[in-house]
VMD Tcl script that draws the C-alpha trace (Angstrom):
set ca {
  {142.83 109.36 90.12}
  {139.33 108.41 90.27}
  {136.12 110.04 91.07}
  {133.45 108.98 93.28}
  {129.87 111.29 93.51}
  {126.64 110.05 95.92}
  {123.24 110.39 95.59}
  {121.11 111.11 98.60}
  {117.65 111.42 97.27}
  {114.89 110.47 94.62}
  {111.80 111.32 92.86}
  {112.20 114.86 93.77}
  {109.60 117.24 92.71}
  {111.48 119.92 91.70}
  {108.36 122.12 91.27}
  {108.54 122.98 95.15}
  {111.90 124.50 95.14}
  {112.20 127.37 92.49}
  {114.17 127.28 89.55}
  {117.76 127.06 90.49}
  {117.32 123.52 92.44}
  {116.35 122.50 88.83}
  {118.89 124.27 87.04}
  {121.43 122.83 89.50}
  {119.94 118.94 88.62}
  {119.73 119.57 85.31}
  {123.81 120.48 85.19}
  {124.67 117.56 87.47}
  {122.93 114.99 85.13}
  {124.53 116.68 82.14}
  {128.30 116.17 84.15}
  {127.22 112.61 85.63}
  {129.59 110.72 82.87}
  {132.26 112.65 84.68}
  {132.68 110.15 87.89}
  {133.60 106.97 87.43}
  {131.38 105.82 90.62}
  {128.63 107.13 92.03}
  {127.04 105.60 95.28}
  {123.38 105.69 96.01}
  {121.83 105.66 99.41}
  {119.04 103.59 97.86}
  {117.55 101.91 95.32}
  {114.98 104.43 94.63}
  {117.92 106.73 94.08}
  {119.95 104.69 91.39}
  {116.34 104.08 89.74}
  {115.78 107.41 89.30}
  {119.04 108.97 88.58}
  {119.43 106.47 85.68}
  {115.90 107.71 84.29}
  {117.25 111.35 84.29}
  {120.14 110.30 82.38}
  {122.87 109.10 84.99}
  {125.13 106.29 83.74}
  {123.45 103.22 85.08}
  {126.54 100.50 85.29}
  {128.19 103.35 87.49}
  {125.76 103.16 90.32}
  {126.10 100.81 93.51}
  {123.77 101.09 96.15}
  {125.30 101.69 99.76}
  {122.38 102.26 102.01}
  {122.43 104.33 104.98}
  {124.69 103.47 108.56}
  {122.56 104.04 111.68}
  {124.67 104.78 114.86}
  {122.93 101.70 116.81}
  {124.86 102.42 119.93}
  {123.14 106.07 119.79}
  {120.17 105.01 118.36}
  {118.46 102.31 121.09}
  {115.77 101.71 123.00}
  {116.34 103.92 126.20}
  {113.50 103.70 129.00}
  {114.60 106.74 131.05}
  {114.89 108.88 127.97}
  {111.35 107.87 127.08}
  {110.00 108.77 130.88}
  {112.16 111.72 130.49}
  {110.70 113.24 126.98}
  {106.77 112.07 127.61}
  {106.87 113.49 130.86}
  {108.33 117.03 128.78}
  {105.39 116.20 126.76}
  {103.12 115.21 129.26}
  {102.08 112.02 127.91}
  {100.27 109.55 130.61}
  {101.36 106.20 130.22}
  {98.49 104.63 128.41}
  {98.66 107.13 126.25}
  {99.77 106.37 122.56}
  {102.63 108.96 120.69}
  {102.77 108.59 116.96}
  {105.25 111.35 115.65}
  {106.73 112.48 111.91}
  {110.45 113.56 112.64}
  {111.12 115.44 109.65}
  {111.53 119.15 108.65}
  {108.30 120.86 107.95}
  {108.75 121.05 104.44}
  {106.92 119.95 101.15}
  {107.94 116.44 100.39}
  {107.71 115.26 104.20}
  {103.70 114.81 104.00}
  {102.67 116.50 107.25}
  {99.28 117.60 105.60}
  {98.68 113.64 105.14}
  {99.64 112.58 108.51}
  {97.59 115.48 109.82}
  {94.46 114.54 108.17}
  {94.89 110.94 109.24}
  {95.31 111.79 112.22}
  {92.13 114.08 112.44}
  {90.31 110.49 110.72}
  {90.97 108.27 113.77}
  {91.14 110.80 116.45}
  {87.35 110.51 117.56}
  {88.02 106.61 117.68}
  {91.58 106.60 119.59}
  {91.45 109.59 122.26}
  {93.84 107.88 123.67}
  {96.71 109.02 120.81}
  {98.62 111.46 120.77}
  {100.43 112.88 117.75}
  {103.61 114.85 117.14}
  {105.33 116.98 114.22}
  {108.84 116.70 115.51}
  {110.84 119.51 113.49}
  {111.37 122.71 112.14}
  {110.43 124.67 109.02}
  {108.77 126.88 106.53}
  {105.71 125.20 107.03}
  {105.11 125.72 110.23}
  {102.18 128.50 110.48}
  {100.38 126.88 107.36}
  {100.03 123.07 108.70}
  {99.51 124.44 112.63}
  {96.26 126.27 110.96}
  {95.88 123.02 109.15}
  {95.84 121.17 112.50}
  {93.44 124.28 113.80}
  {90.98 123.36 110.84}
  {90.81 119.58 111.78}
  {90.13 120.09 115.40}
  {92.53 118.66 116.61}
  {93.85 121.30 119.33}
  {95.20 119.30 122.24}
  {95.93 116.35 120.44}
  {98.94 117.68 118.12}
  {101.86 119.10 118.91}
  {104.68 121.12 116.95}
  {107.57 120.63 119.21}
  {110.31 122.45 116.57}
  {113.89 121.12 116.26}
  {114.54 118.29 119.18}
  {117.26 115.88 119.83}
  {115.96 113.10 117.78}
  {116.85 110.59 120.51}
  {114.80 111.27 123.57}
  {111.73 111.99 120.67}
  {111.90 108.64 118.88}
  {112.05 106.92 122.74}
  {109.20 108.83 123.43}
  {106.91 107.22 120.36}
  {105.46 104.44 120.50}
  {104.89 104.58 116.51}
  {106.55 106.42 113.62}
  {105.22 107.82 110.83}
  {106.56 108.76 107.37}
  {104.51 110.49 105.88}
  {106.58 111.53 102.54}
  {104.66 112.26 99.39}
  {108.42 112.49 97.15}
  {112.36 112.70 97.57}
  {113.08 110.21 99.81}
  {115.89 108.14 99.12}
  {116.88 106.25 102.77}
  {114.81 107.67 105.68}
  {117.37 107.96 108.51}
  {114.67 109.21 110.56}
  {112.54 105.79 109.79}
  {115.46 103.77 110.30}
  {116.36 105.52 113.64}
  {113.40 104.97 115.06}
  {113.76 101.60 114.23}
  {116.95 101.30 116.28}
  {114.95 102.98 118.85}
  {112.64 99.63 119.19}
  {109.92 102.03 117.46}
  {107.83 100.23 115.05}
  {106.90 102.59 111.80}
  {104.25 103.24 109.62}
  {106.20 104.69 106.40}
  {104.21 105.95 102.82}
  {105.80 103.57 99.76}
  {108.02 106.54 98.69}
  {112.35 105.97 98.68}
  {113.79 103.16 99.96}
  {111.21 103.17 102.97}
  {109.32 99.75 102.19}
  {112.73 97.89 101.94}
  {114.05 99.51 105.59}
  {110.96 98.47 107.48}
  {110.91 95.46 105.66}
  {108.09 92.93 107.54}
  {108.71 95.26 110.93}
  {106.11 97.97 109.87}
  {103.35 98.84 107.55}
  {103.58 100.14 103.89}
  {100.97 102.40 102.87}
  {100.53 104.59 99.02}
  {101.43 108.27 99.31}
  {98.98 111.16 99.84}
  {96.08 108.53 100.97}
  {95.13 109.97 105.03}
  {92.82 107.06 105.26}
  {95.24 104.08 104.42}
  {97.23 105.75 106.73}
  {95.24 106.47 109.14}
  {93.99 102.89 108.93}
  {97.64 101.75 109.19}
  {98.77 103.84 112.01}
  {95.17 102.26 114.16}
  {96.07 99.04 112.93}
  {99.64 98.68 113.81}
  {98.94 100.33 117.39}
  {95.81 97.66 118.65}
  {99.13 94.95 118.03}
  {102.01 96.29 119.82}
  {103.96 94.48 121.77}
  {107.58 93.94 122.97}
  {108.40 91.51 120.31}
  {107.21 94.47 117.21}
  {109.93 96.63 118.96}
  {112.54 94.01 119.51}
  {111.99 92.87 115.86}
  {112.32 96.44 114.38}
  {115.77 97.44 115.95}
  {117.01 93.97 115.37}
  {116.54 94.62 111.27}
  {118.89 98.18 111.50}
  {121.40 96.23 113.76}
  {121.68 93.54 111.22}
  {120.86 95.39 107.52}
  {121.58 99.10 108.07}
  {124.37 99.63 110.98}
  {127.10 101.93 110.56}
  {129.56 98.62 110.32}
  {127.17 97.19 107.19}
  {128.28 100.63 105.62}
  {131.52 100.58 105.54}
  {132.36 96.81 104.98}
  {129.53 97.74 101.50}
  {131.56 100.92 100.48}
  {135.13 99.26 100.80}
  {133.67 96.53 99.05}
  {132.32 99.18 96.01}
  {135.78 100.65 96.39}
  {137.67 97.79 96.45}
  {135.76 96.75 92.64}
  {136.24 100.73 91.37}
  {139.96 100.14 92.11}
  {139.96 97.08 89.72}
  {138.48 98.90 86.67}
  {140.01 101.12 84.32}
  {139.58 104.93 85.24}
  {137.07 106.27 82.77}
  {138.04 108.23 79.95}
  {137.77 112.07 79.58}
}
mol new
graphics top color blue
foreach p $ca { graphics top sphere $p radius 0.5 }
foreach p [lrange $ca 0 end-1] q [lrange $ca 1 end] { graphics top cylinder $p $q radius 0.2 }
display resetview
């Protein structure tokens, strides 16, 4: 028999989450000789798990599958959800979908947002999730002045929201390893705007912009940037990269493939 772990994150800041998320990493490094595979979701991922003292020549990288058939541009959806929003139509929506928690950024976006606000009154942006953070960035949002111009929408069917954007956002400052959300939206004909944390600069690839983390002006300047361009062809190019790199079909034919070399090599001694 042979055993196969995954890794679903990296760069985690540990700091945020008390002392028994790092008592748990600490014991699952000290056992990670015990598999004799372990699949990352990215790159990131292996990089970092290998740093903490994983076994790196048991590593293979199997990004993310992204349910394209769910995931797709949907025009009625998007009339549907910015009309629930009520977003005219020349009216820009750049959104985060991501809990509210610690290593999603929202404090970035928010600030960038309150940067290019007075310049673009015709964007609007959204916080599309749920979390402990909710009170302490909504008085954030208070601070900046921008009432009216954000909105906390809490836990939503991530279709109809991503349909509704016109841009995505990323905001991470740590932990990502694939962004589903960044990649969904991307199925979603959604161009995005993703901090260089995780995997996120290899999923958008030349479809998006890469800024550094915890800078509100770069990407603030990024988000301005990418919306004066947009056009059909940004969207069409951005769902065409998940259909083609990251589909649920890509997936599996990479994990049989890892699978298919782990059943080849000697199971791993005790």
């Amino acid at each position: 028999m042979k055993m196969v772990w995954s890794i679903r994150a990296s760069d985690v800041d540990l700091a945020h989450y008390g002392w028994l998320h790092g008592a748990a990493y600490r014991l699952e490094s000290g056992l990670s000789n015990s598999p004799d595979l372990i699949i990352s979701n990215s790159h990131s991922g292996r990089q970092f798990a290998a740093a903490h003292g994983f076994p790196r020549d048991r590593i293979a990288v199997v990004p993310n599958g992204i349910d394209t058939d769910r995931f797709r541009p949907d025009p009625l959806l998007r009339a549907e959800q910015r009309g629930k929003w009520n977003l005219a139509d020349h009216q820009t929506a750049v959104g985060v979908l991501a809990r509210l928690d610690p290593m999603k950024g929202h404090e970035t976006f928010l600030r960038a947002a309150a940067q290019i606000s007075p310049e673009r009154p015709e964007m609007r942006f959204f916080c599309i999730g749920a979390g402990p953070l909710q009170a302490k960035l909504t008085r954030l949002a208070a601070g900046l002045r921008l009432a009216g111009r954000v909105t906390f929408t809490g836990a939503s069917d991530p279709v109809p929201a991503l349909n509704a954007l016109d841009i995505c956002c990323s905001s991470s400052v740590f932990g990502e390893g694939f962004s589903n959300a960044v990649a969904e939206a991307m199925a979603c004909g959604v161009p995005c705007v993703v901090t260089d944390v995780g995997d996120s600069r290899l999923i958008v690839g030349d479809t998006g912009l890469v800024v550094p983390r915890s800078d509100p002006e770069a990407l603030g300047q990024a988000i301005a940037g990418l919306a004066a361009g947009l056009n059909d062809e940004h969207k069409a190019e951005a769902r065409r990269r998940i259909v083609e790199e990251y589909s649920v079909q890509r997936m599996i034919e990479r994990t049989l493939a890892e699978l298919a070399r782990l059943k080849l090599r000697p199971v791993s001694a005790p």
